[in-house]
C-alpha positions as CSV (number, residue, x, y, z in Angstrom):
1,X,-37.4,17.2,-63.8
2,X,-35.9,17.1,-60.5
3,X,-35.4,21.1,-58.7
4,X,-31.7,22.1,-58.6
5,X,-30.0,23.6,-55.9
6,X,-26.6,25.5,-55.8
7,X,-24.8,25.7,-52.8
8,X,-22.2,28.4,-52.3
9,X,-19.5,28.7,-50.0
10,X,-20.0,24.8,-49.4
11,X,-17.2,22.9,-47.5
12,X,-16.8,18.7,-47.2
13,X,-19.3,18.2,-44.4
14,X,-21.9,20.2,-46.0
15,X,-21.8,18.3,-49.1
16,X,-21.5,14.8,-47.1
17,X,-24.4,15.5,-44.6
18,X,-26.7,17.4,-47.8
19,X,-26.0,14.2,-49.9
20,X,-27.2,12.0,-47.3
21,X,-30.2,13.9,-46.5
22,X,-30.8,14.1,-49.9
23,X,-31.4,10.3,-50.7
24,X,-35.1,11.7,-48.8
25,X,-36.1,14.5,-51.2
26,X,-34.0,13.3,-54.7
27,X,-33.4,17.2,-55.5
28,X,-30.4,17.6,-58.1
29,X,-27.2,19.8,-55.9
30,X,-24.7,21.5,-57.3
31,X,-22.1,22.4,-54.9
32,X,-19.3,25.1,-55.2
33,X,-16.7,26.1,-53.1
34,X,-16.7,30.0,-53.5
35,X,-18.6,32.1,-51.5
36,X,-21.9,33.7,-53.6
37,X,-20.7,37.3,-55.1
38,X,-21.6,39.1,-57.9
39,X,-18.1,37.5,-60.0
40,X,-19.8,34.3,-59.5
41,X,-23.2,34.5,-59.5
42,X,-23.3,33.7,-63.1
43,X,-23.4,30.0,-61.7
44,X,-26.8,30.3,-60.9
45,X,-27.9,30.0,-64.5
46,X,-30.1,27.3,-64.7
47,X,-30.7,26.6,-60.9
48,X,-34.3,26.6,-59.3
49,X,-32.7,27.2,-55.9
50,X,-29.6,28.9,-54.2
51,X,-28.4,27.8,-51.1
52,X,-26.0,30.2,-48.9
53,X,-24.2,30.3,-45.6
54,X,-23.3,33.0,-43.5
55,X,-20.4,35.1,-45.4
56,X,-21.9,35.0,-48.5
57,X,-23.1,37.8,-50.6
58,X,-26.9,38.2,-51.1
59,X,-27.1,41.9,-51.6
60,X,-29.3,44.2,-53.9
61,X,-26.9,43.4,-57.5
62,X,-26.5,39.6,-56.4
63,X,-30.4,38.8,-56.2
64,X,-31.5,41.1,-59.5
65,X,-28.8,39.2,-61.1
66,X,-29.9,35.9,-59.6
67,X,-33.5,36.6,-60.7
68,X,-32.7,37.3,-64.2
69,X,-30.8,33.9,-64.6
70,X,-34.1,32.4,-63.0
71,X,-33.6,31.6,-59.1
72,X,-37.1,31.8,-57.5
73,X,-36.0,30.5,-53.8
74,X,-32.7,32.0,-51.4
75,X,-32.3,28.9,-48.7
76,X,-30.1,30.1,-46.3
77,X,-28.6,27.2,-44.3
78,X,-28.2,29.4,-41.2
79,X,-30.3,31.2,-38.8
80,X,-28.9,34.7,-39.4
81,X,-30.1,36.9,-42.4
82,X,-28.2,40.2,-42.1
83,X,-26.2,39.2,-45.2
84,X,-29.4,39.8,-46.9
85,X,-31.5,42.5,-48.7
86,X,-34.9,41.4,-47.8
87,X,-36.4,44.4,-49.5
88,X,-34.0,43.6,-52.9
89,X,-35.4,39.8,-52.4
90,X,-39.0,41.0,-52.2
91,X,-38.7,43.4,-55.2
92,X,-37.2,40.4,-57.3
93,X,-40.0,38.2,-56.4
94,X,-37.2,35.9,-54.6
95,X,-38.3,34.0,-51.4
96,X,-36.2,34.0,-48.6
97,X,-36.3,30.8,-46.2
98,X,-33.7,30.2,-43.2
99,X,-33.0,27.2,-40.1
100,X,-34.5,29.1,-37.5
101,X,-33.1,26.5,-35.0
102,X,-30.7,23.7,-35.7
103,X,-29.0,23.1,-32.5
104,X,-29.1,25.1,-29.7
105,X,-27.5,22.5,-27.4
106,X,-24.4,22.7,-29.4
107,X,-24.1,26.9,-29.1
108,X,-25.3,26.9,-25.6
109,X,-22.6,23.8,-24.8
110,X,-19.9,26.1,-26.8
111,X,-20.0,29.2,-25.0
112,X,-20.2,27.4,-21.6
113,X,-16.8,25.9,-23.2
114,X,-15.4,28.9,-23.9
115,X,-16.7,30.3,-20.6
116,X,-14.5,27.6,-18.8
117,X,-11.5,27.8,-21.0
118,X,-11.3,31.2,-20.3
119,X,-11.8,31.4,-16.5
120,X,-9.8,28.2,-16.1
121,X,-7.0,28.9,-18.7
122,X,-7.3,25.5,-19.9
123,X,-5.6,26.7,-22.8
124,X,-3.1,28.5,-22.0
125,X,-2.6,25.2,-19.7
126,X,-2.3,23.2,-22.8
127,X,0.5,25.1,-24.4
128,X,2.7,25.3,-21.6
129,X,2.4,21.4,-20.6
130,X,3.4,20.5,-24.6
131,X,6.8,22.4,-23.9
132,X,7.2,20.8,-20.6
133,X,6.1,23.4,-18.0
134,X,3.6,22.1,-15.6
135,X,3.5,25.6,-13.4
136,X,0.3,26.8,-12.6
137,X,1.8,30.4,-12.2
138,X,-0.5,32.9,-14.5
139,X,-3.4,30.1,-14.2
140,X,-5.9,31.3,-11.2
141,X,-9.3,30.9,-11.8
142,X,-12.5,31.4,-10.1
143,X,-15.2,29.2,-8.9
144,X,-18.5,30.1,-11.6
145,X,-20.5,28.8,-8.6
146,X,-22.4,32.1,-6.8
147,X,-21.5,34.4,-9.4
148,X,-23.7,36.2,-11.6
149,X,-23.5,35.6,-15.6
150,X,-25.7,38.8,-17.2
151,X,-27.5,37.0,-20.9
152,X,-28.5,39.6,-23.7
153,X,-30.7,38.2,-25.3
154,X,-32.8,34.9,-24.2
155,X,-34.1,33.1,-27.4
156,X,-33.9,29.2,-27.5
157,X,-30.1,28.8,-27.4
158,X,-29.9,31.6,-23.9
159,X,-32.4,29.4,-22.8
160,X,-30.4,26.6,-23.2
161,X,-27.1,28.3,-22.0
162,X,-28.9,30.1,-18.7
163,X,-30.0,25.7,-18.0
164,X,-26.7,24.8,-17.5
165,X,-25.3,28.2,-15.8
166,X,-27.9,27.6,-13.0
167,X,-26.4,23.9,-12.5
168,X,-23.2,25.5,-11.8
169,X,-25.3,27.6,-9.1
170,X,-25.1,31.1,-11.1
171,X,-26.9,33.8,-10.4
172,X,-28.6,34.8,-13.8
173,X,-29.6,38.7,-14.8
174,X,-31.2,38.9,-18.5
175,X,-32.1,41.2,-21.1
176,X,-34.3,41.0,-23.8
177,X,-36.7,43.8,-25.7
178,X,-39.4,40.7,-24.9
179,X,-38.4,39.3,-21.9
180,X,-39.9,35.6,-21.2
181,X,-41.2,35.9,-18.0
182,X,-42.6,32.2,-17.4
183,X,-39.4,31.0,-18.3
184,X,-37.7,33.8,-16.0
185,X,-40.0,32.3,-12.8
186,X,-39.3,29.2,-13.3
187,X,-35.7,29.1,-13.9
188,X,-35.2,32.4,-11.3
189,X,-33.9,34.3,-14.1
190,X,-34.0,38.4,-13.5
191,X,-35.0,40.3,-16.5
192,X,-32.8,43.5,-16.0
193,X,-32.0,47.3,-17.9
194,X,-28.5,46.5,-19.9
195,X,-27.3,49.3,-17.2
196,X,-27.8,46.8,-14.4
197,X,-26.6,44.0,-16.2
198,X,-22.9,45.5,-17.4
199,X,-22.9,46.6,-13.6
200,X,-23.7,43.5,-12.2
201,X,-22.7,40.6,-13.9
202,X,-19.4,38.2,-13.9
203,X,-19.3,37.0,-17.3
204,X,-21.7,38.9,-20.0
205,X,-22.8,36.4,-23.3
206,X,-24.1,38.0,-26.2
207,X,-27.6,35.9,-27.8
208,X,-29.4,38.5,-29.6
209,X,-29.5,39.0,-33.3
210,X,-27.6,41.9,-35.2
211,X,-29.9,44.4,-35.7
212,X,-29.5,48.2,-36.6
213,X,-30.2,48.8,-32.8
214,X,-27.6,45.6,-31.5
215,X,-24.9,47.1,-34.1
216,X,-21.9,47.7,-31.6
217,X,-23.9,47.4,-28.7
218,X,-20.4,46.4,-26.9
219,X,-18.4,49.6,-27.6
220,X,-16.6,52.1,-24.9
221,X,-19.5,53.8,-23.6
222,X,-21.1,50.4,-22.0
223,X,-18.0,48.6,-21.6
224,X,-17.1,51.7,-19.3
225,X,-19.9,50.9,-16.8
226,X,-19.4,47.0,-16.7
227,X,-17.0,45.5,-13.7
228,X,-13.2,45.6,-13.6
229,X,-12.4,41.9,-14.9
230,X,-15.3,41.3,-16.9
231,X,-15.3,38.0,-19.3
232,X,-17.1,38.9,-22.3
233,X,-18.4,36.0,-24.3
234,X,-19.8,36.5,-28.0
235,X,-21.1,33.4,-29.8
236,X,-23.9,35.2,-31.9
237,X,-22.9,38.2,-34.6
238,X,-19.5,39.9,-34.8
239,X,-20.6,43.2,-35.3
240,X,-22.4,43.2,-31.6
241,X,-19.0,43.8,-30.4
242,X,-16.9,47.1,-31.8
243,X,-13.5,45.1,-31.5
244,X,-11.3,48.5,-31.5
245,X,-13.5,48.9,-28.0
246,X,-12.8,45.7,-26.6
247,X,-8.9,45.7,-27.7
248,X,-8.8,48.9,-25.2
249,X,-10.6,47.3,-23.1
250,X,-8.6,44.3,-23.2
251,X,-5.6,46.6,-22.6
252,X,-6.5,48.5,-19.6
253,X,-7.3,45.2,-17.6
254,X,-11.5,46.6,-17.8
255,X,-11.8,43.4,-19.2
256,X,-10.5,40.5,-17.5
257,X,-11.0,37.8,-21.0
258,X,-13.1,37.7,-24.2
259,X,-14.0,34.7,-26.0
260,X,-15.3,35.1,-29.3
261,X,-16.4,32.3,-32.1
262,X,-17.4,35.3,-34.1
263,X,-15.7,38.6,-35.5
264,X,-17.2,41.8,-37.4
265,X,-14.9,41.0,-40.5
266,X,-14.9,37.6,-40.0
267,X,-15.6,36.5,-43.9
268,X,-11.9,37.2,-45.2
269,X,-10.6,34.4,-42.8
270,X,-13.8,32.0,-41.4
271,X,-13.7,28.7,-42.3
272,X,-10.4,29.0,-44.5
273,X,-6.7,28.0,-43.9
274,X,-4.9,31.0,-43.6
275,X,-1.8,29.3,-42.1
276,X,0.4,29.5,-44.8
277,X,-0.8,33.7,-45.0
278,X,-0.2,36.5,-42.8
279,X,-2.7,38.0,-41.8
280,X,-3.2,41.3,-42.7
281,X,-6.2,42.4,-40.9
282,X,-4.3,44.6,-38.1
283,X,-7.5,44.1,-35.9
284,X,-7.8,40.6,-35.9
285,X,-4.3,40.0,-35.6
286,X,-4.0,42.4,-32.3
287,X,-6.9,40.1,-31.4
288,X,-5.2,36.9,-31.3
289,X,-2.0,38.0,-29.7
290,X,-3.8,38.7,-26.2
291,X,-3.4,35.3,-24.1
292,X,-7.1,35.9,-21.9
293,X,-8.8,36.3,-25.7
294,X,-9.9,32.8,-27.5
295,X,-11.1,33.1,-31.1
296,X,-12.8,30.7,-33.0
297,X,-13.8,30.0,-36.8
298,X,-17.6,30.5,-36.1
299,X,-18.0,26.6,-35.1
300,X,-20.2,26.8,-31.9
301,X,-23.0,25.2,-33.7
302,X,-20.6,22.9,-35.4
303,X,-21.6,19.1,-34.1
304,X,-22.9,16.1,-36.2
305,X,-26.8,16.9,-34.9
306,X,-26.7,20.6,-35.8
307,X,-25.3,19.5,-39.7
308,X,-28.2,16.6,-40.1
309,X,-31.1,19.1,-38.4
310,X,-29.4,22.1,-41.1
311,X,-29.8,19.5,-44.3
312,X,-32.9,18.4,-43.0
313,X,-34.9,21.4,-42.4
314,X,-33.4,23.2,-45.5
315,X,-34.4,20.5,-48.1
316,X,-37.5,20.5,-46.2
317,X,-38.1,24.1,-47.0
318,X,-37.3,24.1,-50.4
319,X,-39.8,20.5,-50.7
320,X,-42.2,23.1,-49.4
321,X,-41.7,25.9,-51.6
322,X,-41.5,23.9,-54.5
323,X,-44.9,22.0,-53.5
324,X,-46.4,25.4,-53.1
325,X,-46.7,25.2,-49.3
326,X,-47.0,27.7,-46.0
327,X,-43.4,28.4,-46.1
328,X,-42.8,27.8,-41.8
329,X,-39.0,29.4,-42.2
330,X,-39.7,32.1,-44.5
331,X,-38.0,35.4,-43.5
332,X,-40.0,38.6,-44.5
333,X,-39.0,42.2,-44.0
């Protein structure tokens, strides 16, 4: 009998690019639009595996109650795992398995996008030529070239990102609790303290992961000793940014432009059409009505190669579970 897997919070392209992949493994998929809560979990009656994204629920209630109605395996299709209880997961004898890596190109590529868009006001650029203004009063940039770009963080997609920075001749300062310092001598990266780098650097991008200790690591105190004009660029976790800090930031001019793919309370709105709503979040909404901010639906990693590598390596993990297998992705407290 073929090993069924429920996928929550699933949108078109999941299901077209998991029911291609598919045709290699012949796994039975279930796919449902909601995202995984306690009102719904009731669907994983009957499944073998669950498969979740990033603004679903997998908290203490939600895996007791997913191990009662028999799910052995959490696949998260996603690198992140802080919408997980690892030590409720462990206690219900539920094994936790995630894409570590599915495209860092396509972040990396992203937030040099935003990066430009911001300095360049491409999009404010845009709007105004639609209605027929082709003045390029209010749209000065700066030449990247010679500047310095501060990374926090400097996992495979930094990596990636500080490649193409340094073909635009950038000067690179880096932090990371495990600095790579091969990679720093060969690409003439400077591993730095945070202090130097808000000091110091341009155009600051967040890469780390959201951690008790990255919680709010952007928040008054260090965007108080960063440069007048900064560009703050987060394509990793919302909650690395307190977003009441940079609105005041944004306010008093300390920061020059923010460009953000991702947002602390991001799962009310993410990947939904909200058009037709108003928005009712008071944060978000001050957010969006600054013209130096750009806010996306989470899509940096969103390209055709990062959906086929995220079908591929999570069917892959569950053949491996299932097949009783060293489990390469598995996450572990």
């Amino acid at each position: 009998m073929a090993t069924t897997i429920a996928f929550f919070g699933s949108k078109p392209y999941d299901e077209a690019s998991f029911n291609e992949k598919n045709q290699d493994f012949g796994f039975e998929l279930r796919f449902y639009k909601g995202h995984l809560n306690k009102n719904n979990v009731i669907l994983t009656q009957g499944v073998d595996v669950v498969c979740i994204f990033v603004n679903d629920t997998a908290n203490a209630e939600v895996l007791h109650l997913m191990a009662r109605n028999g799910v052995k395996l959490l696949a998260l299709r996603c690198a992140g795992y802080n919408n997980v209880d690892l030590k409720a997961a462990a206690e219900c004898g539920i094994t936790v398995v995630r894409v570590p890596a599915y495209s860092p190109y396509a972040v990396a590529e992203y937030t040099v996008a935003l990066m430009l868009s911001l300095n360049r006001k491409i999009h404010r650029a845009a709007w105004r030529t639609r209605e027929g203004n082709f003045s390029l009063h209010g749209l000065l940039g700066f030449d990247m070239h010679g500047k310095t770009a501060g990374i926090i963080g400097t996992g495979k997609i930094a990596k990636k990102l500080i490649s193409i920075l340094r073909g635009f001749g950038m000067n690179i300062l880096a932090y990371d609790l495990y600095p790579d310092y091969n990679f720093a001598r060969e690409n003439q990266v400077v591993y730095t303290t945070l202090d130097e780098l808000y000091h110091s650097s341009d155009i600051i991008s967040l890469h780390c992961p959201l951690t008790e200790q990255t919680k709010y690591l952007i928040n008054d105190y260090s965007i108080s000793k960063m440069k007048d004009g900064v560009m703050i660029i987060n394509t990793g976790r919302g909650q690395l940014i307190h977003t009441n800090a940079l609105i005041e930031g944004l306010k008093n001019k300390k920061i020059g432009s923010a460009g953000l793919d991702v947002y602390e309370e991001e799962s009310q709105y993410f990947y939904e059409d909200r058009s037709d709503k108003i928005i009712d979040d008071d944060t978000l909404a001050r957010l969006l009505s600054f013209n130096n901010v750009i806010v996306t639906s989470h899509q940096a990693y969103f390209t055709q190669e990062a959906l086929s590598n995220i079908a591929t390596t999570t069917l892959q993990n569950v053949r491996d579970f299932t097949q009783g297998k060293a489990l390469e992705n598995e996450v572990k407290l």
